[in-house]
C-alpha positions, 0 to 999 in steps of 0.5 A: 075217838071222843072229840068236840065239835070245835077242835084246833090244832097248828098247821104244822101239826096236820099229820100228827095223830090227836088225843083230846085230853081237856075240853074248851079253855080253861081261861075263856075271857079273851074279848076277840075269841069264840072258839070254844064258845060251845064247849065250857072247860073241862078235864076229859074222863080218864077212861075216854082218854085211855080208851081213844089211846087204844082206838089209836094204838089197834091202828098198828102204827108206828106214830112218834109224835103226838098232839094233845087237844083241846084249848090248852092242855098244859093247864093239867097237873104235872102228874096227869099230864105224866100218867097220859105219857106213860099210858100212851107209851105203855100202848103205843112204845113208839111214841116220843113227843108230845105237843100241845097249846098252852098259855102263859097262866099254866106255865107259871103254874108249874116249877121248873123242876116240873117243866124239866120232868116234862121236858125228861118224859117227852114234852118238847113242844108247846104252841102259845098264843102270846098275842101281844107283848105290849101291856096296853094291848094286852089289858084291852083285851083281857089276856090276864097277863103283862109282857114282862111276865109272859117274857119270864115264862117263855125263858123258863121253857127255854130254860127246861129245854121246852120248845116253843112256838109263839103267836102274835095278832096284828091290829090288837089295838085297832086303827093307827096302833100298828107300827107302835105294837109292831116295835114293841113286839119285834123287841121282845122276841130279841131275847127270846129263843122261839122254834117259831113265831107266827102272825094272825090278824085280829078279827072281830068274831059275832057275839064277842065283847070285841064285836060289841065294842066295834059296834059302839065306836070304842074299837076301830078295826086297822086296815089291811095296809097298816097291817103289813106296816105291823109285820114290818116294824116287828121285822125291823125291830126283831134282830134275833140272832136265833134260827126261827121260823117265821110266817103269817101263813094264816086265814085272816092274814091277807099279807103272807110271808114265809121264811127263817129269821134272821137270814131272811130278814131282809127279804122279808123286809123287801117283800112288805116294803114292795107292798106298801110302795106298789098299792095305795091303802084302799086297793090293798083293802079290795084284797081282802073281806075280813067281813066273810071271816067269822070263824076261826 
């Protein structure tokens, strides 16, 4: 198989075999990341992707789903994404669903005609890492997006019966913005219909512009007590009426909660209260080195 050596793919796809179809992201101007600093954007050969289809079909299995890598292979045109389906399905005829990550840029670039096509032909999944939904947050670290945009196109996956699980960070903003982006966040994911919705902390990666405007005093990392009181402002403001899946199950969060929205809410709520009440901000700090994560 023709890998990268940085190649993410969601928990919740652990088990799901892999097909590298992009290299690194095709935005790449994000001021907290480094994940793909190794790896400059591009298309996959043709004949790699069909030749690493077959390595999984000689494997005999009756696989029916599959995850495309890397950064965020929904960038591809509708009709390379369609010949990799039908190259897939001409090989391994039991696979069905195809999942990957994509941005809010490369939805918008597709027509709802194409995001139904897609949907039609198996893509019924997509991991996006919305980040924020409050346009401050957003412009400080160069999503290239506004909240209402990122809105209109998680509606039009919806729209096309295109399932989406969607990423939020905590601490975008730094110190004594928490709650306020905590608020914010919960009220838009209130019209929205996500399969999941999961938190992640920001955490300032070496050599990034975030690093860079920590270390001049521009950026004030928020603690880890304020990040619970982050997780539940967006609990509080999140009253949705749709079955989600909800966690923030993930390596640079030292609060972990699990559950489904809204029949868990208020137990979700009880669990951050309990942790806020029961330790003092700079006990809560001991829990966790944010210093050892410098790589996601």
């Amino acid at each position: 198989m023709h890998f990268d050596n940085q190649v993410y793919r969601p928990p919740q796809e652990a088990w799901t075999p892999l097909l590298q179809v992009t290299h690194g992201c095709s935005y790449d101007r994000c001021t907290y990341c480094s994940m793909y600093d190794q790896n400059p954007f591009r298309v996959s050969d043709w004949e790699e992707v069909v030749a690493d289809i077959g390595e999984l079909a000689a494997k005999n299995r009756p696989y029916q789903r599959l995850y495309l890598v890397n950064g965020d292979p929904f960038f591809l045109s509708t009709e390379r994404l369609l010949r990799i389906i039908e190259e897939v399905q001409r090989q391994i005829p039991t696979v069905e669903t195809f999942s990957m990550y994509a941005s809010i840029r490369n939805i918008s670039a597709k027509s709802d005609e194409e995001l139904k096509e897609l949907r039609s032909r198996g893509i019924n999944q997509l991991y996006i890492g919305i980040e924020s939904f409050f346009d401050e947050a957003l412009d400080f670290v160069n999503k290239g997006y506004t909240g209402k945009e990122a809105l209109t196109q998680l509606k039009r996956l919806e729209e096309a019966g295109i399932q989406h699980s969607s990423g939020i960070m905590l601490g975008l903003l730094g110190a004594g913005r928490g709650e306020e982006t905590g608020r914010i966040n919960g009220e838009f994911f209130k019209e929205l219909k996500p399969k999941e919705v999961w938190l992640m902390s920001t955490t300032v990666m070496p050599g990034t512009q975030l690093a860079a405007q920590r270390d001049s005093g521009e950026y004030v990392e928020t603690s880890e007590y304020e990040r619970v009181e982050e997780i539940h402002a967006f609990l509080e403001a999140a009253q949705m009426e749709h079955r989600t899946y909800f966690n923030s199950i993930h390596p640079t969060n030292a609060f972990q909660l699990e559950g489904y929205l809204p029949e868990d809410r208020e137990r979700l709520l009880a669990e951050c209260e309990f942790a806020l009440n029961s330790f003092e901000p700079d006990s809560f700090q001991r829990t966790f080195d944010r210093k050892n994560v410098t790589r996601l």
